[in-house]
Each structure stands twice: as C-alpha cells, then as structure tokens.
C-alpha positions in Angstrom: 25.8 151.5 150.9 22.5 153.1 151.7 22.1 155.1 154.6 20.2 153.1 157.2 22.7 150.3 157.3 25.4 152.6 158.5 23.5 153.5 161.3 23.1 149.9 162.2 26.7 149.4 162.1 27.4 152.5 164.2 25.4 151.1 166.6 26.9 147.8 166.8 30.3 150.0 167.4 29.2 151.9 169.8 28.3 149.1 171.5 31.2 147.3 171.3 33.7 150.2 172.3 31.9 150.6 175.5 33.0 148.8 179.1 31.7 145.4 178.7 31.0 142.4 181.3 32.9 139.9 181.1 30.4 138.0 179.3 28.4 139.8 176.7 26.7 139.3 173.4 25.4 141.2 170.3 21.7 141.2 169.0 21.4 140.8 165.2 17.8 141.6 164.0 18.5 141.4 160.2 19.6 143.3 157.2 22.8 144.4 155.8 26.1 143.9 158.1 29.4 144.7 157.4 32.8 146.2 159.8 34.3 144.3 162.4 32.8 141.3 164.8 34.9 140.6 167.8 35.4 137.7 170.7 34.5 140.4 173.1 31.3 141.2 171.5 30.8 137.5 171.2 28.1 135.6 170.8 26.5 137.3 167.7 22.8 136.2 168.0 20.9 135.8 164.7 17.6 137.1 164.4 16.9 137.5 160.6 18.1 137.2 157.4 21.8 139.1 156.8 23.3 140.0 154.3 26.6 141.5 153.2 26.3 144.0 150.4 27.9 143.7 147.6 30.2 147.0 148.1 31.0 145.9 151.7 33.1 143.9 153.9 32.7 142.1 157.4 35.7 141.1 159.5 34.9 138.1 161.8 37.5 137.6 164.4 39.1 134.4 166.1 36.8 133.1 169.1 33.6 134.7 167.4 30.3 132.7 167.6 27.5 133.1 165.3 24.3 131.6 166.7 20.9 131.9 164.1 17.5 131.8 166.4 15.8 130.9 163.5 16.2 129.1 159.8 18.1 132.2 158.4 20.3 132.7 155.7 23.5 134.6 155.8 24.0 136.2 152.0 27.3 136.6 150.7 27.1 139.8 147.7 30.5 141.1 149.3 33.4 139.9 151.0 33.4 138.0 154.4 37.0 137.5 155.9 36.2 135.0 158.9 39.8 133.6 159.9 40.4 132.0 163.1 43.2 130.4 164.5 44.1 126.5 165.2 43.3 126.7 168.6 40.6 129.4 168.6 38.0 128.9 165.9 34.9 130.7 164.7 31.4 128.8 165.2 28.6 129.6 162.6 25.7 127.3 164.5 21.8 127.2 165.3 20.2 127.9 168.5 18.0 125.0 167.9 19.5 122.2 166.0 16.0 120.6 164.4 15.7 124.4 162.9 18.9 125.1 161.8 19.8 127.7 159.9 20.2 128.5 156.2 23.8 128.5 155.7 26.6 131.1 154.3 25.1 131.5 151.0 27.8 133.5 148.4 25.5 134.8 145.0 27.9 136.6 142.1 29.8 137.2 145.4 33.0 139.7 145.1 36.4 137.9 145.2 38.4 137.5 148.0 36.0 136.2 150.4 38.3 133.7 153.1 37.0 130.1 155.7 39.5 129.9 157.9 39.6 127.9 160.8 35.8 128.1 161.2 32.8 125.2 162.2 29.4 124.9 160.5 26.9 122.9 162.1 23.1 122.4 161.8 23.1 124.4 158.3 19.7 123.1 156.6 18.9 124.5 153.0 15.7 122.6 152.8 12.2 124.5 152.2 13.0 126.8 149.7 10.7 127.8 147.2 13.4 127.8 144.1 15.9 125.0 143.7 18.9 127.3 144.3 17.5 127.3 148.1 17.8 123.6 148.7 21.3 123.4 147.9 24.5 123.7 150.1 23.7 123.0 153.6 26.6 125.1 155.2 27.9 126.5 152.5 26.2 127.7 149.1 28.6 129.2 146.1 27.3 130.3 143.2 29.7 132.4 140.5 31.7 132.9 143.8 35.2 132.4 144.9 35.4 131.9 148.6 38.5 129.9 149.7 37.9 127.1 152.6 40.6 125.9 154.2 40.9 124.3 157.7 37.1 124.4 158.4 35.2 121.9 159.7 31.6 121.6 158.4 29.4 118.8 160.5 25.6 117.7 160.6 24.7 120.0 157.9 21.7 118.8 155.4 20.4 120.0 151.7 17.3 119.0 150.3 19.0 118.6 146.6 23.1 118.7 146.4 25.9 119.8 148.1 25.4 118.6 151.9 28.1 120.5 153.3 29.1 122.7 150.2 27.7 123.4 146.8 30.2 124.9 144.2 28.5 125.9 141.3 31.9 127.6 139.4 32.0 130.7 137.2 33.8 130.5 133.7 36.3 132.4 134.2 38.3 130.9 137.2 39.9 130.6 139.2 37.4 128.2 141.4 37.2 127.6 145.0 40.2 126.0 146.5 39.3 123.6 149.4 42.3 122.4 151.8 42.8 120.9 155.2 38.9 120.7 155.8 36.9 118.2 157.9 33.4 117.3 156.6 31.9 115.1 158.2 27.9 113.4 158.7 26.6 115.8 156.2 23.9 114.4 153.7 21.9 115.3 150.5 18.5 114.0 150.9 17.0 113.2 147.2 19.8 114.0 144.9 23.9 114.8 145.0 27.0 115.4 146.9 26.6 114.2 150.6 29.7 116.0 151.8 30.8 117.9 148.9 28.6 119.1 145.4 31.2 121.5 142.6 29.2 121.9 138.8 32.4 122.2 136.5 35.2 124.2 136.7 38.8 122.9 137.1 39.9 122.9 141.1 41.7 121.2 144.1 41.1 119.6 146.8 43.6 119.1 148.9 44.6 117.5 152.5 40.6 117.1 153.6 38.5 114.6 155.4 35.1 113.8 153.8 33.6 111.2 156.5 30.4 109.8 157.2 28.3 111.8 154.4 25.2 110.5 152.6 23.6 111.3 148.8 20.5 110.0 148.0 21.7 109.5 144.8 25.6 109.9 143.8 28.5 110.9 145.1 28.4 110.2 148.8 31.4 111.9 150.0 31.7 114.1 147.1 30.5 115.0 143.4 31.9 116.4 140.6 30.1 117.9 137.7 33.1 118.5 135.9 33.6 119.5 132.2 35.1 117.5 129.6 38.0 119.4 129.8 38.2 120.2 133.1 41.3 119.0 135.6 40.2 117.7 138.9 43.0 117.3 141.4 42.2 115.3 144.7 45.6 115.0 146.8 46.3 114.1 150.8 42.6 112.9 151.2 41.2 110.8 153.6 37.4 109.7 151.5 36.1 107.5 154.1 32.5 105.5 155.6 30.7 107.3 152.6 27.4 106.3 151.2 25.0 107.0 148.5 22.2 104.6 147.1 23.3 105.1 143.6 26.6 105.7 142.0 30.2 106.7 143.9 30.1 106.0 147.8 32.7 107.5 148.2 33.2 109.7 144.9 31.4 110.7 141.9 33.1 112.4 139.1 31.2 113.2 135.8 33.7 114.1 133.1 36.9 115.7 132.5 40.3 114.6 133.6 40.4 113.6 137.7 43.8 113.1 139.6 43.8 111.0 142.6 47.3 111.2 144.3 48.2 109.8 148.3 44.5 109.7 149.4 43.0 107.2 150.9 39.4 105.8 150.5 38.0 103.4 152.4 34.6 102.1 153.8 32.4 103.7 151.5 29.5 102.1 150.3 27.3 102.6 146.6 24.0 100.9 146.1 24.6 100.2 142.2 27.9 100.9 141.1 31.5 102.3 142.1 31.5 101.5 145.8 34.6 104.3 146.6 35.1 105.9 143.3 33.0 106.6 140.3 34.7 108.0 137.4 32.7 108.7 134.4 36.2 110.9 133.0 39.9 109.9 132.2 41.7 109.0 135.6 44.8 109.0 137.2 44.7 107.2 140.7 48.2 107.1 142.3 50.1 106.2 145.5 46.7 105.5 147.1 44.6 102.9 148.7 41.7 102.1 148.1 40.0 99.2 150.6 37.3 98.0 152.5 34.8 99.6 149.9 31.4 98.2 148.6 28.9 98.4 145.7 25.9 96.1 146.1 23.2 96.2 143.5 22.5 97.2 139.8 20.5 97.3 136.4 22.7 97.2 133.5 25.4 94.0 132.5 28.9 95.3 132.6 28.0 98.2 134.8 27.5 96.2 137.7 30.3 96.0 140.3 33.4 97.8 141.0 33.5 97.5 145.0 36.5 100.0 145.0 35.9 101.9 141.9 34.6 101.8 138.5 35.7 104.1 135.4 34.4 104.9 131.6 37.7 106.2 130.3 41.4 105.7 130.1 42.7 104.9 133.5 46.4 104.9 134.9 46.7 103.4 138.2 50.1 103.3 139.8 51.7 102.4 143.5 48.1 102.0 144.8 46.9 99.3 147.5 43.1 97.9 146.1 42.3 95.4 149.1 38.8 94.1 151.0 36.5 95.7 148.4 33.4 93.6 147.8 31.0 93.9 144.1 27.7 91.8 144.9 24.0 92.0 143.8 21.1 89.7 144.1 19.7 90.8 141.3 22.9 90.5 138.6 26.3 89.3 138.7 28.6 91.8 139.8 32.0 92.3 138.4 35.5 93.5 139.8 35.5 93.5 143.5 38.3 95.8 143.0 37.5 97.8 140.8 35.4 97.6 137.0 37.1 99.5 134.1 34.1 99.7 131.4 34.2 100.6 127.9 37.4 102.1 128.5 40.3 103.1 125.5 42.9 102.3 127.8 44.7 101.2 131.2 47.2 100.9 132.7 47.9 99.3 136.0 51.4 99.1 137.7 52.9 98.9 140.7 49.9 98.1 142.7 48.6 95.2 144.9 45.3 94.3 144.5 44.3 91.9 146.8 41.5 90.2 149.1 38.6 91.9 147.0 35.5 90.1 145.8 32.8 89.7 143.5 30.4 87.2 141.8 32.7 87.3 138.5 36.0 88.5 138.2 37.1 89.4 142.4 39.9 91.3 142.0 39.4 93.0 138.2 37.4 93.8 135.4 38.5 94.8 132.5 36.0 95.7 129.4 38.6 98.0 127.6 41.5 97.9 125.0 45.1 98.0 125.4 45.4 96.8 128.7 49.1 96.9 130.5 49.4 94.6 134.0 52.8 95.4 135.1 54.7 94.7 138.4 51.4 94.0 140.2 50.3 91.6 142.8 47.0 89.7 142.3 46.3 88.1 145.1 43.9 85.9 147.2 40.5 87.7 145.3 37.7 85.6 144.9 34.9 85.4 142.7 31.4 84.2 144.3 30.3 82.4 141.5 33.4 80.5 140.5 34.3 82.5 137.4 37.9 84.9 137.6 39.0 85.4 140.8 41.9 87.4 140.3 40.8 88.9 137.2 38.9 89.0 133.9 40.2 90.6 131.0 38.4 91.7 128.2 40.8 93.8 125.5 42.0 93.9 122.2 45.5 93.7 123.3 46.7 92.7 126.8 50.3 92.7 127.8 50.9 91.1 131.7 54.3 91.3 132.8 56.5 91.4 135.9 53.1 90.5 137.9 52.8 87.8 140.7 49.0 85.9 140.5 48.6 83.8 143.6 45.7 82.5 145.7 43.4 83.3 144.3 40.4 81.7 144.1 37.7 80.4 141.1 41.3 81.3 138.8 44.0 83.5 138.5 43.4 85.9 135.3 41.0 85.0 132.0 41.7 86.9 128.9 39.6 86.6 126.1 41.8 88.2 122.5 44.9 88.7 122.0 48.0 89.2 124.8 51.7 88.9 126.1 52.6 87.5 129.2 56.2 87.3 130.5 58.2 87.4 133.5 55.1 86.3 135.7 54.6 84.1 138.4 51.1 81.8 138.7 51.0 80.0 141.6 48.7 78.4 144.6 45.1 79.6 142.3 42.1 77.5 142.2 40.3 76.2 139.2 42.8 77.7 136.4 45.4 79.9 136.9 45.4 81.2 133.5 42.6 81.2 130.6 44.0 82.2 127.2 42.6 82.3 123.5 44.9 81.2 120.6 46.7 84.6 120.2 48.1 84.9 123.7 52.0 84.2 124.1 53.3 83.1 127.3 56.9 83.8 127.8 59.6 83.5 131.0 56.9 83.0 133.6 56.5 80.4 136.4 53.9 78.5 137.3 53.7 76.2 140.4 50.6 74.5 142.4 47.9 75.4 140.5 44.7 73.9 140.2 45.4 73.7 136.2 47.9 76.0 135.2 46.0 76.6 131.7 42.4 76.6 130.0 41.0 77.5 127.0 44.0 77.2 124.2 47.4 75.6 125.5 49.9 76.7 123.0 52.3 73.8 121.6 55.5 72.9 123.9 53.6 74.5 127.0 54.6 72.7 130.1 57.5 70.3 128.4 60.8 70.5 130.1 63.1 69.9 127.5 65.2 72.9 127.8 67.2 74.7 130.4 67.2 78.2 131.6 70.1 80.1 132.8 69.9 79.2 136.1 70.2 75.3 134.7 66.6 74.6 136.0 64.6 72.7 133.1 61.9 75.0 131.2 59.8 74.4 128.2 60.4 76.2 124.8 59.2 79.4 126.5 61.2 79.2 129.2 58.6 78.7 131.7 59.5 77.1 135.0 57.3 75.0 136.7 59.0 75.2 140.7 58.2 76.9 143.9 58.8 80.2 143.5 60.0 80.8 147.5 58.0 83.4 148.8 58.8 85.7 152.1 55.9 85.0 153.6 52.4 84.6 151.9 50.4 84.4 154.8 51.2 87.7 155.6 51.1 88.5 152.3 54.8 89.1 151.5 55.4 88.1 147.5 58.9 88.8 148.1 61.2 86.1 146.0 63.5 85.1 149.1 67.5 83.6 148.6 68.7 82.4 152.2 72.1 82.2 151.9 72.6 84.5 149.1 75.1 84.9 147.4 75.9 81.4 147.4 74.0 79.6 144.7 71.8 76.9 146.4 68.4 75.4 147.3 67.5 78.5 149.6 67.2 80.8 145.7 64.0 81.1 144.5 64.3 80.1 141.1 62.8 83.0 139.6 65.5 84.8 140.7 67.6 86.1 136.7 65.1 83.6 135.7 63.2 86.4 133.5 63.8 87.5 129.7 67.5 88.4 129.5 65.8 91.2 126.8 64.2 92.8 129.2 65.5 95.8 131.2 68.0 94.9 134.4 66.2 94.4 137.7 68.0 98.3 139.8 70.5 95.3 140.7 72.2 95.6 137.6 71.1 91.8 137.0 69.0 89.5 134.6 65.7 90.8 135.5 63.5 88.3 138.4 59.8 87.1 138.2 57.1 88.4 139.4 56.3 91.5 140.5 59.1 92.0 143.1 62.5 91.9 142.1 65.0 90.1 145.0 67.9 92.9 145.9 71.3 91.5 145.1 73.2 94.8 145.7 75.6 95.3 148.3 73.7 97.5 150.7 74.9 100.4 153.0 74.3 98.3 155.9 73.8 100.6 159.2 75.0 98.5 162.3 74.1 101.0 164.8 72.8 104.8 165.6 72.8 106.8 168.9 73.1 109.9 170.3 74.0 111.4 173.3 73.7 114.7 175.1 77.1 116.0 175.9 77.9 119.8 177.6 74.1 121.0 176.4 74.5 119.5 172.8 73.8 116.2 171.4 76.4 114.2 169.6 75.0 111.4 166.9 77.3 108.2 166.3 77.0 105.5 163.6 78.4 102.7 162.2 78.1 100.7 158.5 79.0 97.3 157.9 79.4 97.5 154.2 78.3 100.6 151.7 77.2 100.7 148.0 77.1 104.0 146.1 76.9 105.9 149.5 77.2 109.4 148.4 76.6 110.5 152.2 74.8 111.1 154.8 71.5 113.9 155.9 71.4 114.6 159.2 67.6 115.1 159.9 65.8 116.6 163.5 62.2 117.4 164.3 60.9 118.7 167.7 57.0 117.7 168.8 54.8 119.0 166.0 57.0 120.0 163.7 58.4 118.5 160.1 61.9 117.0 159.7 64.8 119.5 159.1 68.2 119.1 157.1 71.1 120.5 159.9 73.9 118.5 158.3 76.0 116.0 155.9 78.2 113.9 156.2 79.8 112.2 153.0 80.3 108.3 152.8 82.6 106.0 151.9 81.3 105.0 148.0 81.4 101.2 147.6 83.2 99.6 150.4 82.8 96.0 152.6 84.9 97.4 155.7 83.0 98.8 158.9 83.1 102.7 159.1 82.1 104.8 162.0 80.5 108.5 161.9 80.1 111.5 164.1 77.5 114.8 164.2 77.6 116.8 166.7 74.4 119.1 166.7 74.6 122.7 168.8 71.8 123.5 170.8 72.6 127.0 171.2 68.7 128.7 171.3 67.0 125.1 171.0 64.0 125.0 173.9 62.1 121.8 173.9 61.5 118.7 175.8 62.6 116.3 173.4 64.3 116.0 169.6 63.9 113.5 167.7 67.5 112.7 165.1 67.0 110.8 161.8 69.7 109.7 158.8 68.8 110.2 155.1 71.1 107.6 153.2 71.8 109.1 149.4 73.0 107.3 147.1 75.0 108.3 143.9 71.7 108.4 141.5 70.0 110.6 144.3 68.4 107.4 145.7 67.9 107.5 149.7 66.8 105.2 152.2 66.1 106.5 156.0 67.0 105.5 159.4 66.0 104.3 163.0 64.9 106.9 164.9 66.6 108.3 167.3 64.6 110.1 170.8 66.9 112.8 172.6 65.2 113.4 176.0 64.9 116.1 178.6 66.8 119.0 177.1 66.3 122.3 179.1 64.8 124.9 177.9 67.3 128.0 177.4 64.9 131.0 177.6 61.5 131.4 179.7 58.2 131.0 178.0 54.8 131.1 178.5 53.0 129.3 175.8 48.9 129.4 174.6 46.7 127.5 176.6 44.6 124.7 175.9 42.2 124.0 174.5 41.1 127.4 173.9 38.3 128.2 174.3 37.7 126.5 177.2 35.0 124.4 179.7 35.6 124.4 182.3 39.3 124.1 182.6 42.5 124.0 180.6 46.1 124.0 180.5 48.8 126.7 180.4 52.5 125.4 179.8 55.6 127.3 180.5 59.1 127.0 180.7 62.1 127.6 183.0 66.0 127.9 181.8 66.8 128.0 185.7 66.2 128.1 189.0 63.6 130.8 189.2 60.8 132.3 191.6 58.0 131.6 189.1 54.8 133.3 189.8 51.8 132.5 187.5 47.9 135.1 188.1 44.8 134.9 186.2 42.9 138.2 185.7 39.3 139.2 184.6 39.1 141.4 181.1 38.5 144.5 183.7 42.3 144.0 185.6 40.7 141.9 188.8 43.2 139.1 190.2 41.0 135.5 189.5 43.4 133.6 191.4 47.0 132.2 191.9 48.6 129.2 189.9 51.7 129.1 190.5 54.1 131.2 193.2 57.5 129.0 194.1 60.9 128.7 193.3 61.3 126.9 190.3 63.6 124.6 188.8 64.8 124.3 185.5 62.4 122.6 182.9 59.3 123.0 181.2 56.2 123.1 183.2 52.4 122.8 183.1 49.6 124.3 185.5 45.5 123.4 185.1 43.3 126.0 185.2 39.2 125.0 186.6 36.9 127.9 185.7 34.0 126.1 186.7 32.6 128.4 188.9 33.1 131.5 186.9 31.0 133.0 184.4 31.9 133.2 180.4 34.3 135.4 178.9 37.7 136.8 178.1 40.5 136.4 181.1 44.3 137.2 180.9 47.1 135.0 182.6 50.7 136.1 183.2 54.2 134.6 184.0 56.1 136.5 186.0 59.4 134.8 186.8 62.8 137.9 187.5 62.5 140.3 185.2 60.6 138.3 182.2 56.9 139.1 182.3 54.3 137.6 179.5 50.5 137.7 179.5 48.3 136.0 177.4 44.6 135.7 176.4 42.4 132.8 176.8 38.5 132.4 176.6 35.7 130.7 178.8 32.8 129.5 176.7 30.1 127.9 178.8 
C-alpha cells in the first residue's frame, strides 16, 4: 500500500480514538480507505471517489452510515466486510437523492468481500463515459465474488442493466450468492435487469424479494444471461409488481437450466411476451404460484402471449398454482393466458391448477411442443377472448391427458391437433366443446357431463353409447366413459374434490367417478381402483383427532388428546415454538396402528429454563410409510419468565423514541437509567417494585441530540446494560 494512504488512515484513527461528542461524524475527501469504520465515528461523509486497494481491507461496523455529497463511486479492488445486524443496519445513501451516488463498484475484486444486513439507496450509475459505468445502480460486480445477503437495495437506477445489481461472473466460480434480500423500485432505463442483471455463471438466489423494479427492455425483476450449461436455482422468492416493456416482467432467463422451487410471482407485467417468467432455457418450475401476471403486446405468431410465463425448452411443472394471468394484444392474438410453451422438446405438467387465466386463443395453455404429459391437473374456468380454447390448446406430436379435471371453462375445454391418450379425466360444465380431437386421439375411462358438446373434430366410433356397464354398474360406452355428474365439493369456490356423503355406504351421495377409472392404472394412496379426475376421494380410515389441549399445571404444561379412529398411526411429534422462532421436536408418543376405538394421550412438557410470554404446542401425525399430517394449534399463555432479562431495544436505531423490554422472575425492585456515551444519567424509566412478568418501558429522545446512549436494568443483584443509537 503506498505511503500516503497510511497516513490518511492514521488520521482517521486518531480521530476516532479520541473523546468524542455524543454526536460526531468523519470527513472522507477521497482516495484509498481501508481499517476499521465505527457507529461512533458515524456518519462517514463522502467527498470523492474511494477506493479500496486491492491488498487492503475495510471493516464497516453495525450502525455505520455512509453518506456520498456527490455522484461518487466507491471501488471495490480489495475486500469490504460491511455486516450489520437485524436490528442495526449499515446505510450506504446520497446526501442529495437527484445526485446520487455511484454505487459499490467491485472490479477483479479479491474474494471474500461480505453485504450483510446493509441499505442502498439513491445509487445512480448513469453518465459514464464507458458502458461498464452505466451498469449496477447500487451494486456493480465484475469478476468479483461479494456475497449479499439480508440487504435491502431501494430507488437505485442504471442507465444500461442491472438496476439494483449487475453480476457479470468470472469462469471459474464460485458466483455471487444472493439470499434473504429486498430489492425493491429499482429500474434499468434503456436495456436489462430492473432489480437484478447476472451474465452467466451458475448461482442462487435464494429467500429474496424483487418488487416494484422496471427494465426498459427485459427482465423486470431480474435477468439472467446464463450459459447453456449453466444451473440457475431461484428458491423462497417472492417476484412481484415487476415490469419491463419487452420480454420477462417478472423474469428473464436466457439459456441454461433454471430451477424455480416455492416462489411466488405475481403482478408482474411484460409489454410482448412472458408476463412473470421468460425462459429461453430448460425449466423446472415447482411448488410455486404463479398469478395475477400480464403480457400485452407482440410481433411474432406463436411468440405472442404467456401472461404467466412463456418457455423455448423442455419444461417440468409440478404442484404449482397458474391463476388470473392475462395474454392480450391489439395488434395479434395472444396465446396462453397461463402460460405459452413454444417450440419446446418436451413438458410435462402435473399436479398443478391452472385456473381463471386468459387470452385471445388458448386462456389457460399453449402448447407448441412435442410429447406433452397433462397429469392430475385442474383446468379450470380460463377463457379465451376470441372464442377459440379456453382451457387449453395443444399442439404436439404426442399428448397423453390423464387424471386431469377440465371444467368451466369457457370458448372449450382442451384442442389437440395429432396424436394423444386421454383417460381417467373428467370434462364437464365447458362452453363450445369440451374436447377437440384428430383421428389418432383415444379417449379412455373419462367422464363427461354438461358440456356445450362434449366432442369436435373426429368422434371415434361407440363414443357416447351406453351399452356397457362399468364397475360401479353405471352404463358407459365401449371406452368406459361415463356421462353423469361428477359431484364436486364445491366449484364455486373452486373445490374439484369428487365428494361421497354418506360414505361408505354405496348410494346417490358417490360421485360416480369414484373406482370409476382404468382398473390398470396404479391404486389411488387408498389402496382402491383409481378415481377421475385430478383428485382422488380418500376412502382410508383416518387418524381422526377429536380433541387437543393443554394446560399449565405446577410451572409446566401438560398436552391431552384424543382419536376417534387411527390408520397406520406410527405415533405422535410433539412440536413447540416460542414468538419468532421455528417449530421444535420435544417428544413422541407412539400410536395405536389401525384401530376404530377412541384413545386418549398425554405429554407433559417441563419448563425448567423456558422464559417467554407465550408457547405455542403442535402434533405431527406419522404414519407407517413416514407420511404425516399436523394439528390444531395449541396457544399456552402467560408463562413467567424464570430468570431476569433485559432485551435489545427497538427499533434500533432510533427517532425519536423506542422500546426496551425486560423481564421479571419475581417480585423485584426494578430500576431501569439511560446514560450518555460519556457516563451522564439521561433520565429514569423505571424505579418500583415489580411483579413477576415480562415488561416494556418507551423511551422519547426527542429532545436530545444524535448519538450512542447506554441503558441498564438493575433489579437485586442482576445488573445488564445495553447499547442503543439515536439517529436524527
């Protein structure tokens, strides 16, 4: 490190180990910085451009403040280790908001650089005189690995890509992980990646919300230049209110092989194509919901639509929810409210519901791809604007549709032009035809009931004449298709659930697609003939839980239940959580296997060393095969705390007040003083006798000036102090 930016450091030291006010700041002209920031020395006021050498590292603490007078960058050549905590955060902002400043800008950066717990606002890379200065907003990468994890970035702006963040990877890995982030009302003017811009590399993204971000091209929320063999893994994401006037509201993903699992994306809006999701690679989209999202416009047939999502190459979509998306254009018909598979090699849909969505041609789907699989989906109430496929349209080689339930949907149910299977489906309540077929399609073990016409196109010979029975002794034609009601739960609120009223008996209340399905095809988990449609009707004896309670008995709490009738019940999990916290296993207690007689069960749960207010008790029902269904809960109130505490105020920072909680095993004089950082008394709380129980006191600072004070408990002999700061 060369000479003179030692000396500036020193300086800064020397400063900061000297007496300070309580409120204070530290002037940064420009140049190399590196060492330690600190709250105390906080705000750290920008005046040039900095930059952390790349043999150097700078330690920015919880509480710090970072305030650019100017549109300066902060370089990254070294390492920068700026982790805050949950309830005190690190601020990198502008003095003057239209300015802004430049952003955190890592070149060939060294690794280990850490985000934690840190806000970005107003960062604007616009102006530059190369391209590389226009990108990332807050945070620029390039052939760096910084980790980002529980930042929020908000209001940021790049002239090019990457409104909040631009990743541009190295080769070698491993690439920036990003977790448990908030990016929010970011944009990228003329090009890519409102929220979020990464060029290649395979990465995660996990547990993040990307809200409220523009592109002026793709990729709304976020973009992906990924590789063709890249892996992209998306997980615990909320992708929502997204826009971009080209392709991908929500998302944008080039190439490579994307994994969407337990997000959900919602609101976003595309001007052409792929109103949530646009997936140019192979993609796996599970346990997810995709709704409410909407492409409107267009150029080229067949790559017009997909409200929810479109995508190029094989796709597996399972357990997802694809509801409310909309797919319509002026200019062109749009296709697959839903979403639009195009040219694609293969897909595969099960599992899912997709319903409500909308679109001049084909509202729910649209399929332009081979080998297509529909299985245990619900197709419901879509609607196509111009009359033409409501639920879907299916354009494939080969098609196979089973276990799926098509209803209400309107301008027809599904239209598939070659070849396909079709069994153990139920078509019901769609307008204009429930089913279009060509000549090659067989229709096998399926139901069809209150269509508009049930068939169109080809009718194979037989179809429709009852002149068999089925095993449930309702008349069928040759294919053992039913023409009845199939007794939904409820399909106003859209419950597709085949119902049986007085089952077991065998009456009118059984839906008659109930062991009405191909006696070749795997059981229903029943163990019976397997049912229509996509939901199977449960005739298992189940563990039936009458009642659960608890009690609190001599300082612990005692849990009692009670089972009708049991099925395969290995046992019961006794689960607890406290506020803020997840569930925890504390116990088991076996069942009683297979049984009709009414048991009762017991737990008692020791709170020796449990403080808290309240606990809340679950039951995790396991079954034999490692199945498990969960319990009520249970709320245990007022339990005494058994030690004293003092706990972190809040918020924290603060203006102009807060709150300190603090806890009392017993009746206690309880004395609570705030102090300046230099030892004076600020005032009293709290000084009475105290009873048991856990406690909360507000502290106004309004007429005190910013910085560091110190509050203590002092109740017998326990004594605890603890920090807090007042940012005006």
């Amino acid at each position: 490190m060369k000479t003179f930016l030692l000396w500036s450091v020193s300086i800064a030291f020397l400063v900061f180990s000297s007496p300070k006010p309580a409120y204070s700041q530290t002037i940064i002209p420009g140049g190399y910085v590196s060492g330690t920031w600190t709250a105390t020395n906080s705000p750290f006021q920008i005046n040039g451009d900095i930059t952390i050498h790349s043999d150097s590292t700078l330690t920015i603490e919880p509480g710090v403040e970072v305030i650019f007078n100017g549109h300066y960058k902060f370089n990254v050549e070294g390492i920068i280790s700026a982790v805050g905590t949950e309830n005190d955060s690190i601020y990198f902002t502008a003095a003057d908001p239209n300015t802004g400043w430049w952003g955190l800008r890592f070149t060939n950066a060294a690794d280990g650089s850490l985000l934690s717990y840190c806000n970005f606002q107003y960062g604007k890379a616009t102006g530059g005189a190369i391209f590389w200065d226009n990108r990332g907003g807050a945070i620029f990468a390039y052939s760096s690995r910084p980790q980002i994890t529980h930042c929020t970035l908000r209001n940021n702006i790049a002239l090019i890509m990457g409104g909040g963040i631009y990743v541009d990877g190295s080769p070698t890995g491993p690439f920036p992980q990003i977790s448990y982030c908030t990016i929010v009302n970011n944009s990228s003017l003329n090009s890519l990646g409102g929220g979020i811009y990464i060029n290649a590399g395979s990465f995660n993204i996990t547990d993040c919300i990307i809200s409220g971000n523009t592109a002026g091209q793709a990729g709304g929320g976020l973009y992906i230049q990924s590789g063709a063999t890249d892996t992209v893994n998306i997980s615990n994401c909320i992708i929502s209110d997204d826009s971009s006037s080209g392709y991908g509201g929500g998302i944008y993903v080039a190439d490579g092989y994307t994994f969407i699992d337990k997000c959900t994306i919602t609101g976003n809006k595309a001007g052409w194509t792929g109103g949530g999701l646009y997936s140019g690679g192979d993609l796996s989209l599970t346990n997810s919901t995709v709704q409410g999202n909407i492409s409107w416009g267009g150029t080229v047939n067949y790559e017009i639509g997909g409200g929810g999502f479109i995508a190029y190459k094989s796709t597996f979509v399972d357990s997802c929810i694809i509801a409310g998306n909309i797919s319509h254009t002026g200019s062109y018909p749009s296709y697959g409210g839903g979403f639009l598979l195009s040219q694609v090699n293969s897909a595969e849909i099960t599992n899912s519901k997709i319903l409500n969505n909308s679109a001049d041609i084909a509202g729910g789907m649209m399929f332009y791809a081979n080998n297509v699989t529909l299985a245990y989906c619900e197709i419901s109430n879509n609607q196509a604007l111009l009359g033409a496929f409501g639920g879907a349209q299916i354009v494939s080689d080969n098609s196979s549709i089973d276990h799926c339930t098509v209803s209400g949907n309107v301008g027809g149910g599904l239209f598939i032009n070659n070849d396909a299977d079709i069994s153990n489906s139920i078509f019901s309540w769609n307008s204009d035809n429930a089913l279009g077929i060509s000549v090659s399609t067989t229709i096998t073990y399926s139901d069809f009931f209150a269509n508009e016409h049930d068939l169109s196109v080809t009718i194979p010979p037989g179809f429709g004449v009852l002149d068999t029975t089925n095993v449930n002794g309702d008349s069928c034609d040759v294919y053992y298709n039913i023409f009845l009601n199939p007794l939904f739960a409820d399909t106003t609120n859209d419950d597709f659930h085949l119902t049986w009223a007085n089952w077991p008996t065998p009456d009118s209340t059984k839906s008659p697609c109930i062991d009405a399905g191909d006696p070749s095809s795997p059981l229903d988990p029943d163990g019976t003939i397997t049912d229509m449609g996509a939901f199977s009707f449960d005739q298992s004896v189940p563990v039936e839980l009458v009642s659960f309670s608890a009690e609190v008995i001599e300082g612990n709490v005692t849990l009692k239940w009670i089972t009708a009738t049991e099925k395969n019940n290995s046992g019961f999990e006794i689960q607890r959580k406290f506020n803020y916290t997840d569930w925890e296993k504390i116990g088991f207690v076996e069942g009683h296997g297979t049984t009709t007689e009414i048991n009762k069960y017991s737990y008692t749960d020791n709170l020796n060393g449990i403080n808290g207010n309240s606990i809340t008790y679950r039951l995790k029902q396991i079954d034999f095969n490692g199945s498990c269904e969960y319990s009520n809960e249970v709320l245990v109130s007022k339990i005494l705390p058994v030690k004293f505490a003092l706990e972190q105020n809040y918020p924290n920072p603060f203006n102009p007040s807060t709150k300190i909680k603090y806890s009392v095993p017993q009746l206690s004089n309880v004395v609570i003083k705030v102090y300046d950082i230099l030892g004076n008394e600020i005032t009293t709380l709290v000084n009475e006798e105290s009873p048991a129980g856990e406690f909360e006191v507000e502290f106004g600072a309004s007429t005190l000036p910013s910085g560091i004070y110190f509050y203590r408990l002092l109740a017998g002999d326990f004594v605890e102090t603890k920090k807090m700061v007042l940012m005006k």
